[in-house]
C-alpha positions as CSV (number, residue, x, y, z in Angstrom):
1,X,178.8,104.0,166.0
2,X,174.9,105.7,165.7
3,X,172.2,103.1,166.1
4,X,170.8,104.2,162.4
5,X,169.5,101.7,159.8
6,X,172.5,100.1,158.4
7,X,172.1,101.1,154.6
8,X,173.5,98.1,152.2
9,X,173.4,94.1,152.1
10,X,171.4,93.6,155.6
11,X,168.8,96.7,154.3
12,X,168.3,94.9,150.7
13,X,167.9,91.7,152.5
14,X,165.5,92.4,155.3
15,X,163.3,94.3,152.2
16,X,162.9,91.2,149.8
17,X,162.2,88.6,153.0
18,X,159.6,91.0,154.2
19,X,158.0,91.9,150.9
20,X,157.8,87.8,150.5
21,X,156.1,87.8,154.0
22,X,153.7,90.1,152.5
23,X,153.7,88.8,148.9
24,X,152.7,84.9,150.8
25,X,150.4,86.2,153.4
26,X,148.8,87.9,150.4
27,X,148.0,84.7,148.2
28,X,147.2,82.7,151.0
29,X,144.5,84.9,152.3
30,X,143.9,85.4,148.6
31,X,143.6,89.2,149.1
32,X,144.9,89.5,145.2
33,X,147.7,91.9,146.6
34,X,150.6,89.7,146.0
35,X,152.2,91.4,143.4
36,X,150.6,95.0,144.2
37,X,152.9,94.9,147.6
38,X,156.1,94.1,145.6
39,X,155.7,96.7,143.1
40,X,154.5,99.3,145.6
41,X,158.1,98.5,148.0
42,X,159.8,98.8,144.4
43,X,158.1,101.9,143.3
44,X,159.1,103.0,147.4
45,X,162.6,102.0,147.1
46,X,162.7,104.3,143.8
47,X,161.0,107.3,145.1
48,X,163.1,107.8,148.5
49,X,166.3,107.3,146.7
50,X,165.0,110.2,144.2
51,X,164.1,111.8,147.1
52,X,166.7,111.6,149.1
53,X,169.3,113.0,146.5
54,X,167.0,116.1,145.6
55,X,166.8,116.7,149.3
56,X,171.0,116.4,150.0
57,X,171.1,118.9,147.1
58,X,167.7,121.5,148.3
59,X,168.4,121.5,152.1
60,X,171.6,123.2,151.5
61,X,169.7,126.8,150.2
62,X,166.3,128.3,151.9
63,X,165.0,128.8,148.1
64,X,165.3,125.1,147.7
65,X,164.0,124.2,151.1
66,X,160.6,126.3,150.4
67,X,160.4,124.9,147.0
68,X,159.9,121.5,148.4
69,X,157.6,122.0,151.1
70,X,155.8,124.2,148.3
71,X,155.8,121.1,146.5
72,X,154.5,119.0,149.5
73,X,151.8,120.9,149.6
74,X,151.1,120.8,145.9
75,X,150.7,117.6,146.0
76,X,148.7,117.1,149.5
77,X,146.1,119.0,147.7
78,X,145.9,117.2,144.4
79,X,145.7,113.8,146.2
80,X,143.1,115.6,148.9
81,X,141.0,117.0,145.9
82,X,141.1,113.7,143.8
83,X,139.6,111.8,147.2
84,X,137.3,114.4,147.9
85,X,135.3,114.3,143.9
86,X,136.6,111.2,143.3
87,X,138.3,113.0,140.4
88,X,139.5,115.7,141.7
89,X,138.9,119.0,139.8
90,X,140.2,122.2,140.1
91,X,138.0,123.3,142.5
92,X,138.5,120.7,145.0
93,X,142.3,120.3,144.7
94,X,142.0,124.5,145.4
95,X,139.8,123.9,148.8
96,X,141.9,120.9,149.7
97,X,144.9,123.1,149.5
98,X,143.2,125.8,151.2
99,X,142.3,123.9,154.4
100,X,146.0,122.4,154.4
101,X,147.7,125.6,154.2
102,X,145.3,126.9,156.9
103,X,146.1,124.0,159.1
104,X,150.0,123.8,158.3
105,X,150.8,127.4,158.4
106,X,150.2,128.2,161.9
107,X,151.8,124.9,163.3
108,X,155.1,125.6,161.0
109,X,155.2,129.5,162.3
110,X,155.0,128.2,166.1
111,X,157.4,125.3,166.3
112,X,160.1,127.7,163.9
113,X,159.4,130.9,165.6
114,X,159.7,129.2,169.0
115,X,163.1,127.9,168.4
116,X,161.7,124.4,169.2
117,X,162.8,123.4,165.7
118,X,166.1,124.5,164.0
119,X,166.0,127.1,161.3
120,X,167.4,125.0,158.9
121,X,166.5,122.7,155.8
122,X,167.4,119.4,156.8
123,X,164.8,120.1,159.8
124,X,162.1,121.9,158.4
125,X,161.6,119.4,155.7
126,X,161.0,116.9,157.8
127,X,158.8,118.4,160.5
128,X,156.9,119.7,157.5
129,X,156.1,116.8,155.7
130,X,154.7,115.0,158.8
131,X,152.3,118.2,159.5
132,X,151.7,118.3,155.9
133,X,150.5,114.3,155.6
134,X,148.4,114.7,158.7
135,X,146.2,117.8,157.3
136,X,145.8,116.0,153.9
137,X,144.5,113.2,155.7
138,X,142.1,115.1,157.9
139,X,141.2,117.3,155.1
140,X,140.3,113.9,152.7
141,X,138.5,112.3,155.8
142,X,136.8,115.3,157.0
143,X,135.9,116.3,153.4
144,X,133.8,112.6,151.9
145,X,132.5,112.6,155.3
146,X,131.0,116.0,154.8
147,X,130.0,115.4,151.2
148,X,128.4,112.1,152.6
149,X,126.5,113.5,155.0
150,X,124.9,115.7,152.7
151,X,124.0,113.0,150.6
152,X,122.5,110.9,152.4
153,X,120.9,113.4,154.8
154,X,119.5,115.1,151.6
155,X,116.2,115.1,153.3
156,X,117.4,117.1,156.7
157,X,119.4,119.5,154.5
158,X,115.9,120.3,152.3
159,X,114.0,120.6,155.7
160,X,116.5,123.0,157.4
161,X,116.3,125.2,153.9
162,X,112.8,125.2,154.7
163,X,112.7,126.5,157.4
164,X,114.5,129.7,156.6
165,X,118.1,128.9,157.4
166,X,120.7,130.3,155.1
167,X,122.1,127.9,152.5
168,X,126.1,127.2,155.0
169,X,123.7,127.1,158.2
170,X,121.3,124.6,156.7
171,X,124.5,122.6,155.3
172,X,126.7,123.1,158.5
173,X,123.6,121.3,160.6
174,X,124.3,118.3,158.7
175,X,128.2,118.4,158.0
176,X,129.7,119.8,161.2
177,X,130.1,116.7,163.1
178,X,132.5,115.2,160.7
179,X,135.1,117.5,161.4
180,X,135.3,115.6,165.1
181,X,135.1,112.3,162.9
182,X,138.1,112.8,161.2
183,X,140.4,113.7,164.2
184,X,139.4,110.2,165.9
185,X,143.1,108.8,164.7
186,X,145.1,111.9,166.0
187,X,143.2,111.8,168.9
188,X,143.6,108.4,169.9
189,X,147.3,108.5,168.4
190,X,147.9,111.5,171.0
191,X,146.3,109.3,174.2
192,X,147.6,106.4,173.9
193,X,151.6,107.1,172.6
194,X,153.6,105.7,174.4
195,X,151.6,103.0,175.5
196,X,150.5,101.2,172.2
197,X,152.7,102.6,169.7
198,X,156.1,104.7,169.6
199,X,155.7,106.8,166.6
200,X,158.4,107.6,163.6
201,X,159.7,110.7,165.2
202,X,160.2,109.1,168.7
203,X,161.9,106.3,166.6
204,X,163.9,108.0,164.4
205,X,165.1,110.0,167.1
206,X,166.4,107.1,168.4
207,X,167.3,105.2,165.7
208,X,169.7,108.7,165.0
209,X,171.6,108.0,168.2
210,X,169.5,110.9,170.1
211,X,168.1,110.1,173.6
212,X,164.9,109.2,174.8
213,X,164.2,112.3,176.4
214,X,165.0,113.8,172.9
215,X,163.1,111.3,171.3
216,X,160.1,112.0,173.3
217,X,160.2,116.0,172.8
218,X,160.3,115.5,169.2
219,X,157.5,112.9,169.5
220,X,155.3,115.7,171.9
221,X,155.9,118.6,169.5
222,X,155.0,116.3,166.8
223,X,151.7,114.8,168.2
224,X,150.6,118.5,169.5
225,X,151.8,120.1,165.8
226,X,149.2,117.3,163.9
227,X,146.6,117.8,166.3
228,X,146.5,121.5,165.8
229,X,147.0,121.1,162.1
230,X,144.6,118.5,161.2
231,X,142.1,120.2,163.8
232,X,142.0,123.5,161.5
233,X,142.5,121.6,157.9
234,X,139.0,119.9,159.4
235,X,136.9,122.9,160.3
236,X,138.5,124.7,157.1
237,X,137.6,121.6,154.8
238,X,133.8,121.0,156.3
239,X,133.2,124.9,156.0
240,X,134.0,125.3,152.3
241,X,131.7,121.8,152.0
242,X,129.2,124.1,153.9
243,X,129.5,126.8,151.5
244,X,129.4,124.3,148.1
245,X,132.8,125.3,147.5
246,X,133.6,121.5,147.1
247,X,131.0,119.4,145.6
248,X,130.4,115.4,145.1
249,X,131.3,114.9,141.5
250,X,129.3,112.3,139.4
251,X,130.1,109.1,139.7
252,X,131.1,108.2,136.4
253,X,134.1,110.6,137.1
């Protein structure tokens, strides 16, 4: 018998005492979550179940396998673009997709091309989406700290303009440290697995009845894979701030 989740009564169970656990710590602490955690586990129950049957029925074809990581990154981009403006218009959600692509795409060709990961759907998809979350959230962390910096380093910016330097090198002066901002959590995920935390792929690994050793090569090619995505989706993302490709939208937007 695998050492999976055990889908049915126990599973339904172990959800509604630990969304009460959160629903109670919530209105203790008076954090005005309470009912926000039960209807985001609700709206989380709904969405992986939908999931999970479009998957069983995608992963059988490479046409239906590329059409969901297309729509992964889809919508990586429109969430990425909506943090980075605040609302998110075209323009952003275009730059947000552009430093994901440029961070996913090399990481997806190495771990496929290498053989480290099986040419199929029901592996791709998964490998995929983690890479995928990771350079969204660099690109959206990397991005408003970018944008920030230029706001409230207006004055540097004008100065550097000043002095002659082209409109990206003036910008770049103020915005390039906030690439190596926004790799802080892959960096200090990366040192210290292992020892603090044991991340989903080690876990699920395990939890699918594979071996530690197995569990800890997924977890490395994992760990490496994010770090070389989110490390490009960074410099991609601060560059086309550089350039004003994305720009802070008003804030009534």
């Amino acid at each position: 018998m695998g050492a999976g989740v055990v889908v049915g009564t126990p599973l339904a169970v172990a959800l509604v005492v630990l969304v009460a656990v959160a629903a109670a710590a919530a209105a203790l602490g008076g954090t005005g979550t309470a009912g926000a955690s039960a209807t985001a586990v609700a709206r989380a129950v709904l969405q992986l179940a939908a999931v999970a049957l479009v998957l069983l029925a995608l992963v059988r074809t490479w046409w239906g396998t590329a059409a969901f990581v297309l729509l992964m990154v889809a919508v990586a981009a429109w969430t990425a673009g909506r943090r980075l403006t605040r609302g998110g218009p075209v323009a952003a959600t275009a730059a947000a997709g552009a430093a994901i692509v440029a961070g996913v795409a090399p990481v997806l060709a190495v771990v496929l091309g290498s053989g480290a990961v099986p040419f199929t759907g029901i592996a791709v998809v998964p490998v995929a989406g983690i890479v995928i979350g990771g350079a969204m959230t660099a690109t959206s962390l990397a991005g408003r700290r970018a944008l920030d910096e230029l706001t409230s380093r207006h004055g540097e910016h004008e100065a550097a303009l000043a002095l002659g330097l082209l409109p990206r090198d003036a910008a770049l002066l103020v915005v390039r440290p906030s690439a190596g901002q926004a790799l802080v959590p892959a960096l200090d995920q990366t040192r210290t697995v292992g020892l603090v935390t044991l991340p989903g792929a080690f876990v699920g690994v395990l939890l699918g009845s594979g071996d530690p050793v197995q569990a800890a090569a997924a977890q490395l090619l994992v760990l490496a894979g994010l770090l070389a995505a989110e490390t490009v989706a960074a410099l991609v993302v601060v560059e086309l701030v550089a350039r004003g490709r994305v720009r802070r939208a008003p804030e009534h937007a």
